[in-house]
C-alpha positions as CSV (number, residue, x, y, z in Angstrom):
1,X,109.9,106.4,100.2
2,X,110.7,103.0,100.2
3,X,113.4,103.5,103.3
4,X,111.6,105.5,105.1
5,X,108.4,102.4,105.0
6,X,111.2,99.8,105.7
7,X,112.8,101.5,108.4
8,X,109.6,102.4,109.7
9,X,108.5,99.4,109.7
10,X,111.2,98.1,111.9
11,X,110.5,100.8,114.9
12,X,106.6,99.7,114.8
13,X,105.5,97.5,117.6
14,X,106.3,93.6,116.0
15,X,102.7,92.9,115.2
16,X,102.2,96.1,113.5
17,X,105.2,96.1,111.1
18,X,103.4,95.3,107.9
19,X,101.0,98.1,108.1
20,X,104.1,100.1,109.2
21,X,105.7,99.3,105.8
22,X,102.1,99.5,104.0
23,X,101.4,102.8,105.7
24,X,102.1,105.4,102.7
25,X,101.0,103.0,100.0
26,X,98.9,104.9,98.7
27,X,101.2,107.8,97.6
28,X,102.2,105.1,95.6
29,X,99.2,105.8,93.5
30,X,97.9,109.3,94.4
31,X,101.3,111.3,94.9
32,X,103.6,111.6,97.5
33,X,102.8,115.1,99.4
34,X,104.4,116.6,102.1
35,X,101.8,115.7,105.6
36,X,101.6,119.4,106.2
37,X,100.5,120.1,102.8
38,X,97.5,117.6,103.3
39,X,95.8,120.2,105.2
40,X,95.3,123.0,102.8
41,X,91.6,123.3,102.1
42,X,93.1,123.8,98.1
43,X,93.8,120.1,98.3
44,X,90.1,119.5,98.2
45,X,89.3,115.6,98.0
46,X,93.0,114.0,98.3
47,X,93.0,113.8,101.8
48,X,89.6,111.9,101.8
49,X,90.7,110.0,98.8
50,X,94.0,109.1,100.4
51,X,92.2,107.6,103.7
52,X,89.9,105.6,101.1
53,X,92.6,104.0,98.7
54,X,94.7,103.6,102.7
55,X,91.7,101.6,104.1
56,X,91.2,99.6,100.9
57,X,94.6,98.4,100.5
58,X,94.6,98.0,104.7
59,X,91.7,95.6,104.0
60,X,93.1,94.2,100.9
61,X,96.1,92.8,103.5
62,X,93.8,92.0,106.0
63,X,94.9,94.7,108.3
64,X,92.7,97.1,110.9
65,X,91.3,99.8,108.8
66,X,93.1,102.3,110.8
67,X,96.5,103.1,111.7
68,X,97.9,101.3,115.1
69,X,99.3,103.9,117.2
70,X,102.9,102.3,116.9
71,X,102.9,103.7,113.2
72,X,101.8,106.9,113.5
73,X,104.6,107.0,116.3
74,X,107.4,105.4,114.1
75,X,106.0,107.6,111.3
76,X,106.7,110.5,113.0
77,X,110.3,109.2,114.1
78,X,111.3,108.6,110.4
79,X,109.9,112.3,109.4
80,X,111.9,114.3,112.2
81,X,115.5,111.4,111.2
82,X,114.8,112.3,108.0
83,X,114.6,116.6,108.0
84,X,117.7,116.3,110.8
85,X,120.3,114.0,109.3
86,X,120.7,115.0,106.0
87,X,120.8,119.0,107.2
88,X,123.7,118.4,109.2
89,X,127.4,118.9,108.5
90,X,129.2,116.0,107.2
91,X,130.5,113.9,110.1
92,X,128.7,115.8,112.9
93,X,125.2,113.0,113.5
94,X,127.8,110.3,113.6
95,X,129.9,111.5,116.2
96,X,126.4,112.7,118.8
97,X,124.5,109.6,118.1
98,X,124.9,106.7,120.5
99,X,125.0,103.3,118.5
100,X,121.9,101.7,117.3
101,X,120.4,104.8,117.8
102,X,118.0,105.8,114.5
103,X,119.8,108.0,111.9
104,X,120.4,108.0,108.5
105,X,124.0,107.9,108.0
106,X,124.4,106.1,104.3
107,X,120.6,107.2,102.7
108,X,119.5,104.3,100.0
C-alpha cells in the first residue's frame, strides 16, 4: 500500500501529489478491499463510509474534498503496473520496457 501511494503520488499532476499519496488513506482505517469488490451491494455502508472518512481526512490536509482527476488517472496506472509486472516471467518486463517507463521491477 504504501508503494503503490508513493509511486502514485509521483505520476499525479505536481499540485496534486499529496492527495495522490493520501488517496487510499482510509483503508488505512477501514480495510484495504479490492475497488471491484466495493461495488457488491453485500458491502452495504463501506463504500459510503469510505468516501466519508476520505473527505474528512481530505479536509483534515486542507485538500479538495474530491479526488483531482490526475489521481484517479495515476491510480488507475499503479493498479494495471501492479496486476502486470509481478505475473510476468522473470526477466521478461525488463527487457519490453523502455527506461523510465513505470514498472515495478524490485517491489518494496
Amino acid at each position: 500500500m504504501a508503494e503503490h501511494s508513493v509511486r502514485g503520488s509521483q505520476l499525479c499532476a505536481p499540485e496534486d501529489a499529496l492527495w495522490g499519496l493520501l488517496h487510499d488513506a482510509s483503508e488505512a482505517f477501514l480495510s484495504d478491499i479490492p475497488a471491484p469488490l466495493k461495488e457488491l451491494s453485500e458491502l452495504g455502508p463501506y463504500p459510503a463510509a469510505e468516501r466519508a472518512l476520505q473527505r474528512t481526512i481530505a479536509a483534515r490536509f486542507g485538500l479538495s474534498p474530491a479526488q483531482p482527476v490526475s489521481v484517479a488517472e495515476a491510480d488507475r496506472k499503479m493498479l494495471h503496473t501492479e496486476i502486470r509486472d509481478p505475473l510476468e516471467p522473470a526477466g521478461t518486463a525488463r527487457l519490453r520496457k523502455a527506461p523510465n517507463s513505470l514498472a515495478i521491477q524490485n517491489p518494496w
